[in-house]
C-alpha positions in Angstrom: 27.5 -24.5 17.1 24.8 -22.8 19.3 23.7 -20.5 16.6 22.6 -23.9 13.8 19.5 -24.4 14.8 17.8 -20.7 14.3 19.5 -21.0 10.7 17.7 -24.5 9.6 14.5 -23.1 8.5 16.2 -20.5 6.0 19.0 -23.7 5.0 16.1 -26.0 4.2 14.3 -23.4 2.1 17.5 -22.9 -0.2 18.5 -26.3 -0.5 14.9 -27.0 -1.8 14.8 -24.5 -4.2 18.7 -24.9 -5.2 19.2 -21.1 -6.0 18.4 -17.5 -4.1 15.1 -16.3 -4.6 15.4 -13.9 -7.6 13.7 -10.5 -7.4 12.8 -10.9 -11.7 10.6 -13.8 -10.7 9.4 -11.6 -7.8 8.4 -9.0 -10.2 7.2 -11.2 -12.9 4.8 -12.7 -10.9 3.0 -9.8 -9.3 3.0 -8.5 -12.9 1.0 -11.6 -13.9 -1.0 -11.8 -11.1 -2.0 -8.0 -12.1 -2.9 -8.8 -15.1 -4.6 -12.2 -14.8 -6.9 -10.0 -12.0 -7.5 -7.6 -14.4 -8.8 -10.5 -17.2 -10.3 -13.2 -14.9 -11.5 -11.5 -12.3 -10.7 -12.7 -8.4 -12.9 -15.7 -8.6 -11.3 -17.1 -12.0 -7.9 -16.3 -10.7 -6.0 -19.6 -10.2 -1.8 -19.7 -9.1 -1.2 -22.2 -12.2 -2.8 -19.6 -14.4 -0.3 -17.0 -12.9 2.5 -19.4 -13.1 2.1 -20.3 -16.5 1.5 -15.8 -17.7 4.8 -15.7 -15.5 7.1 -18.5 -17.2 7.9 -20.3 -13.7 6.1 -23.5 -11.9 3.7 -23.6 -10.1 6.0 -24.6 -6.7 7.8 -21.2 -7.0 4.4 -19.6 -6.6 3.8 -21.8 -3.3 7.6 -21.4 -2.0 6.7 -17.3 -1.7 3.2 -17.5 -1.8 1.4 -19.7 0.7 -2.6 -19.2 -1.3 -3.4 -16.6 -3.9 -5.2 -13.8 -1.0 -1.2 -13.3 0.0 -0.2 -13.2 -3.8 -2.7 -10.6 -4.6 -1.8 -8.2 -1.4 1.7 -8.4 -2.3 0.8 -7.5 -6.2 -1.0 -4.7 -5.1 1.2 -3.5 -2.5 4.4 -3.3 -4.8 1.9 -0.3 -6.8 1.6 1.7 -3.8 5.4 1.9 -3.1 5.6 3.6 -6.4 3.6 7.0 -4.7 6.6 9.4 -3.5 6.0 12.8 -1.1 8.3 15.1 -3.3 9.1 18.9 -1.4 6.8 21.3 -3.0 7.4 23.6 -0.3 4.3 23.7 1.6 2.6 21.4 3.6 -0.9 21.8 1.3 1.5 21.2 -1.7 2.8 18.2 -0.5 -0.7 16.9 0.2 -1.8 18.0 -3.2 0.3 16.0 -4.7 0.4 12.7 -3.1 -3.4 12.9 -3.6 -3.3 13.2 -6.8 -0.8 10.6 -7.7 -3.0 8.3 -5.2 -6.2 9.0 -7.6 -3.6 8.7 -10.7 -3.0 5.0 -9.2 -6.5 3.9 -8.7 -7.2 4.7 -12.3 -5.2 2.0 -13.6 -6.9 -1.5 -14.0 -5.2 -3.2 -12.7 -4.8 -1.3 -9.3 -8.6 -1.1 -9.0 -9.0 -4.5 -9.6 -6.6 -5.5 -7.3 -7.9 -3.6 -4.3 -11.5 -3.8 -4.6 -10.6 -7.7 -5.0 -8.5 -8.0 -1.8 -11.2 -5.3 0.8 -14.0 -7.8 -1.1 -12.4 -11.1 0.9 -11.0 -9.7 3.9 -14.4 -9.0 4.8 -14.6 -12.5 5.8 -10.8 -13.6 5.9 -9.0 -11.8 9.2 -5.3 -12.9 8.3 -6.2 -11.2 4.6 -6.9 -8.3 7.4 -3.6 -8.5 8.6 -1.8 -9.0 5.8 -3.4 -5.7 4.0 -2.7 -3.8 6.8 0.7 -4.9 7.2 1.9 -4.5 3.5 0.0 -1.8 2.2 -1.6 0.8 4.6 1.2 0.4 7.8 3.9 0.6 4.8 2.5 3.9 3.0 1.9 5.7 6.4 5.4 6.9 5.7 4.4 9.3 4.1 2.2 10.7 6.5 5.3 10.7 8.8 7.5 12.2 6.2 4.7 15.2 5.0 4.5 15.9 9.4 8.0 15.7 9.6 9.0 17.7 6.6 6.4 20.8 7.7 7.6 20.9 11.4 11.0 21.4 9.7 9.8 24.4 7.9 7.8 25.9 11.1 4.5 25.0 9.6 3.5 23.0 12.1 4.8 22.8 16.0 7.5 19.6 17.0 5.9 16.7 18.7 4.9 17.2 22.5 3.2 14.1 22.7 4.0 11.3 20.8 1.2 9.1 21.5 -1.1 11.6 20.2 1.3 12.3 17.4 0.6 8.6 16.1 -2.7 8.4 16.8 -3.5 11.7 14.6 -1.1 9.9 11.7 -3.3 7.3 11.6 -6.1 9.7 11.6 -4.9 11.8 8.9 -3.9 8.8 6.5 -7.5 7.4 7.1 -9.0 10.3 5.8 -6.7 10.7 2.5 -7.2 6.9 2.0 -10.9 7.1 2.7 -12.1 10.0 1.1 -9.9 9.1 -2.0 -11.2 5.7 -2.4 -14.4 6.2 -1.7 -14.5 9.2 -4.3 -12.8 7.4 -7.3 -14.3 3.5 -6.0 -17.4 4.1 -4.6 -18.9 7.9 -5.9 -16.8 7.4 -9.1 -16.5 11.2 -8.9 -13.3 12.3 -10.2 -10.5 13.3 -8.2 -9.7 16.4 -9.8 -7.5 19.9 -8.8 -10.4 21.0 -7.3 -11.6 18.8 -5.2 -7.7 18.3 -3.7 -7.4 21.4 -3.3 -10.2 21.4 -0.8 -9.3 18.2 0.6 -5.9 19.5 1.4 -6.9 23.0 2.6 -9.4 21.0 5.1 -6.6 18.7 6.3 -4.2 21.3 6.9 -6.6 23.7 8.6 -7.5 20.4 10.9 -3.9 20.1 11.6 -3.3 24.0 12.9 -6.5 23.5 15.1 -5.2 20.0 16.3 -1.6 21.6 17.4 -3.4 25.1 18.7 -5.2 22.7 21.0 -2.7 20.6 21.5 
């Protein structure tokens, strides 16, 4: 009897909507909201235009979607979990590669729209803040983990002494892949070529020897 109460919230939300929520709507709808971004534009956007590209009503939107700034995020964010850290065998390699599928991503429409759309208003919205940061850039710091993880495992670089600084040069290192990529393809619209990876990647990992020397 004791345990009721913390289960209301989630009991009310099903018996309004009378079934589970179903991951095809889910991806129907970020699919639509994708590509009403890429027609409309952010401004134009509108959750009953989304509603109606998806084929559901407009109160589904609103049960998972409280405005269209967290709609957008979550459209967005469901494109970066598609970028994968596959064993190339070197730590350069690895980096290499995620960079280039990260350029590869921000070629499509409907990626670039999206982003530029969402940084755009949370320059004045902080919860947009959060909610960016929460879904896209805390979730693909993975691989960042994965890519240290992965080369301490083949001696490239030394195991974690300190994990505080271990964390704070994550965040570091996926800063400057985000920042320099972005900026290149978004900003420069330079192209984000073998070349210029290559660089990128032998910079980053040179960084990283110095950092653990020092270290």
């Amino acid at each position: 009897m004791s345990s009721t109460p913390s289960r209301c919230p989630r009991t009310d939300r099903i018996t309004r909507t009378g079934r589970p929520r179903s991951t095809e709507a889910d991806a129907a709808i970020l699919e639509a909201t994708r590509e009403a971004l890429v027609e409309l534009g952010w401004s134009k956007l509108t959750m009953g235009d989304v509603a109606g590209r998806a084929g559901v009503a407009k109160t589904t939107l609103y049960r998972r979607w409280a405005n269209k700034n967290e709609l957008v995020v979550d459209a967005v964010a469901v494109l970066f979990d598609e970028l994968e850290l596959p064993d190339l065998g070197s730590l350069q390699a690895d980096i290499e590669n995620v960079v280039l599928q990260f350029a590869a991503l921000l070629e499509r429409p409907e990626t670039k729209t999206a982003l530029m759309a969402v940084v755009a208003e949370s320059t004045r919205d902080a919860p947009l803040r959060e909610r960016i940061r929460a879904s896209i850039v805390d979730r693909q710091k993975r691989l960042v983990l994965e890519g240290r993880m992965r080369a301490q495992r083949r001696g490239e670089l030394p195991a974690d002494r300190d994990p505080v600084a271990v964390d704070a040069t994550d965040d570091l290192i996926f800063d400057v892949i985000a920042g320099a990529v972005v900026h290149r393809a978004l900003v420069s619209a330079e192209p984000v070529d073998g070349p210029w990876v290559a660089r990128l990647s032998a910079l980053l990992v040179g960084g990283l020897g110095a950092a653990a020397a020092a270290g």
